[in-house]
N, C-alpha and C positions, 0 to 999 in steps of 0.2 A: 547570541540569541537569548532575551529575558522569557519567561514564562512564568504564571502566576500559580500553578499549579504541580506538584511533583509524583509522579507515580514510580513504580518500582518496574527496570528496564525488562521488557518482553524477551525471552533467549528468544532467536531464531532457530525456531523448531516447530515443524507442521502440525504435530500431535497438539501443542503448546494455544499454537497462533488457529487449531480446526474448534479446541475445546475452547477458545474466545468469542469466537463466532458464533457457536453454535449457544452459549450460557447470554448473548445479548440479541436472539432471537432470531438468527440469520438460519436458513433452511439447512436441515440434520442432512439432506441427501448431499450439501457442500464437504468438503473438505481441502484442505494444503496439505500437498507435498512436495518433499525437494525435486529440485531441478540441477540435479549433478553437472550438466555438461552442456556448452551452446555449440560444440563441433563434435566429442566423439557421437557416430553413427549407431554405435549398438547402446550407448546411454541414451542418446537421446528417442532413440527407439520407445524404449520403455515410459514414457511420459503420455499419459495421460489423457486422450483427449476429448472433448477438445477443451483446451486451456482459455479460461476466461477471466484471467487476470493473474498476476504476477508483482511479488512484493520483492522488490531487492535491496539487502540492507548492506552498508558498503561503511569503510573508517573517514571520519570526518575530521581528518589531520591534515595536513598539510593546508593547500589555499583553499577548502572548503567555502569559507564564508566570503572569501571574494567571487569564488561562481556563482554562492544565492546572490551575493547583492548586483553582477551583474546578471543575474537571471530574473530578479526581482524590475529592471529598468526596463526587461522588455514584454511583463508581461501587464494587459491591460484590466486596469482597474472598476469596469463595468462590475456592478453588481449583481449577484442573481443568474441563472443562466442563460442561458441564448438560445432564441427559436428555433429547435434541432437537439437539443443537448438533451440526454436523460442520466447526466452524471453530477453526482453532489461532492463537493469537495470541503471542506472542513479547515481552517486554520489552528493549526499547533498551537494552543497556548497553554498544554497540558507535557510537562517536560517526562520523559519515555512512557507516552501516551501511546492510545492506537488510536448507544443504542440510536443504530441510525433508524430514524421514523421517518415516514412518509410527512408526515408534519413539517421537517423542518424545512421543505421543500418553499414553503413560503416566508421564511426568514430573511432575512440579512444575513450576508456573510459573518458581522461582527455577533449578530443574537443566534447563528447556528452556532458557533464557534461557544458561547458564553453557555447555551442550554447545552450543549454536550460537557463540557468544563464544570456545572451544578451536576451531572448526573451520578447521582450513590448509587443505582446499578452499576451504571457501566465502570466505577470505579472498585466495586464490589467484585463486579465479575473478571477486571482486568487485574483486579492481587489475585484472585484465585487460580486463574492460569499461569499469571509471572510463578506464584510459589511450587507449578508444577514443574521447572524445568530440572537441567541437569547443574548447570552453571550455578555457581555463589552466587547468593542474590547480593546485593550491596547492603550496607547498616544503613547506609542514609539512604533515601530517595533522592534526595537531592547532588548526590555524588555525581559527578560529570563519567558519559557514559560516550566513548569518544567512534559512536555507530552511530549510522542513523538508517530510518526506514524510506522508502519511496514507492508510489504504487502506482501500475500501468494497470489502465482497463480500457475498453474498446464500448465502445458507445454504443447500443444496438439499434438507435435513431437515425443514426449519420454515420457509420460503421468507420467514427473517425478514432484514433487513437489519443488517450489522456495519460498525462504526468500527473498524476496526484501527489502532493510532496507539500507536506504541511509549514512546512518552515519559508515559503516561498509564500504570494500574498494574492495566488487566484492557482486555478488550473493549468496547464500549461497542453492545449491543442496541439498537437504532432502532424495532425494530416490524415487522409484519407488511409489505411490501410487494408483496403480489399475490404467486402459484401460476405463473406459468412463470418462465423461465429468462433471459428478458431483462433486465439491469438498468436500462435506461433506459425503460422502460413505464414508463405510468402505475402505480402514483403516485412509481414511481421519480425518475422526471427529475424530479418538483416540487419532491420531499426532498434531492434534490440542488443543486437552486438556493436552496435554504432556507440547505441544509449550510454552500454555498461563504461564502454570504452571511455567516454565524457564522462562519465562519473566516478569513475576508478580509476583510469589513469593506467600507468603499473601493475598497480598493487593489487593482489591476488586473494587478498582479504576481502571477499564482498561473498554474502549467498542470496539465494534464488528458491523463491518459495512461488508453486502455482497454487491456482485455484480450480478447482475441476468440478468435476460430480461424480461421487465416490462409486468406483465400479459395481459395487451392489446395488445400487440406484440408478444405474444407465436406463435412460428414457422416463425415467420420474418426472414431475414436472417440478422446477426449481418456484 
């Protein structure tokens, strides 16, 4: 995967990935936190609800780039969204990348992708979070960082489920899953443990970060 751009790689940490969000203007009552467990019953207990979107960052070793590329053959190359859709999705060309406007809602795939790629905020705001984690940051930016991010959100238009997954060259539609606003309902959390599965394989190295509305703010309006 080429990218014209190098940022310093995001640990996956909610304190980390809440204080990014919130320094490129996304609402203070949001916050991520971990999501320990898709089966034990008393972890999962404790989660949040309701969950309106989920970032899983998983090792991109093994055949990785032969699942984008054949994930890349079936997904369609329309530009723009589709009559139903209230979700924006972004192409990667910003290497351990993560200020979405309403603006670029009329873009092109390729000039959303380029104005977020020009933005000294968002790249401003995205070292000052990378610098807060726990993790060594790397000397280079450009150091091959062998994680990658992917993000599920639910459409609240067509309450259809989305891959968002920058390295990939459109959205990837999932399908209906169920009419309220929790993501981890049925049939959600089943497609979810499908998802990981296809994405991980084995390997036990992947985490799970949701997005909620911080219990201090329950009933705020987002």
């Amino acid at each position: 995967m080429s990218y014209t751009k190098h940022y310093i790689p995001l640990e996956c940490n909610p304190e980390v990935f809440t204080d990014l969000i919130h320094l490129i203007g996304v609402s203070s009552v949001l916050e991520f936190q971990d999501f320990y467990s898709l089966e034990d019953p008393v972890l999962s207990a404790n989660i949040t609800c309701p969950v309106l979107a989920l970032t899983l960052v998983f090792s991109t070793l093994g055949d990785y780039e032969e699942k984008v590329a054949a994930r890349e053959a079936v997904i369609s190359k329309n530009d723009g969204l589709e009559e139903g859709d209230d979700v924006i999705w972004f192409k990667q060309t910003i290497h351990n990348a993560s200020e979405l406007l309403k603006s670029y809602l009329s873009l092109s795939r390729l000039d959303r992708a380029k104005t977020l790629e020009d933005s000294e905020a968002l790249e401003t705001a995205h070292r000052v979070a990378a610098l807060q984690g726990d993790s060594k940051v790397p000397e280079n930016e450009e150091d091959e960082v062998d994680y990658h991010y992917v993000c599920l959100v639910k459409s609240s238009a067509n309450h259809h489920l989305y891959g968002l997954d920058g390295d990939l060259d459109g959205p990837v539609n999932h399908g209906l899953i169920g009419t309220d606003g929790d993501l981890l309902d049925e049939p959600g959390l089943d497609f979810l443990m499908k998802y990981i599965k296809e994405k991980t394989g084995n390997d036990v190295g992947f985490s799970i970060l949701t997005l909620v509305i911080s219990s201090a703010n329950t009933g705020a309006d987002v």
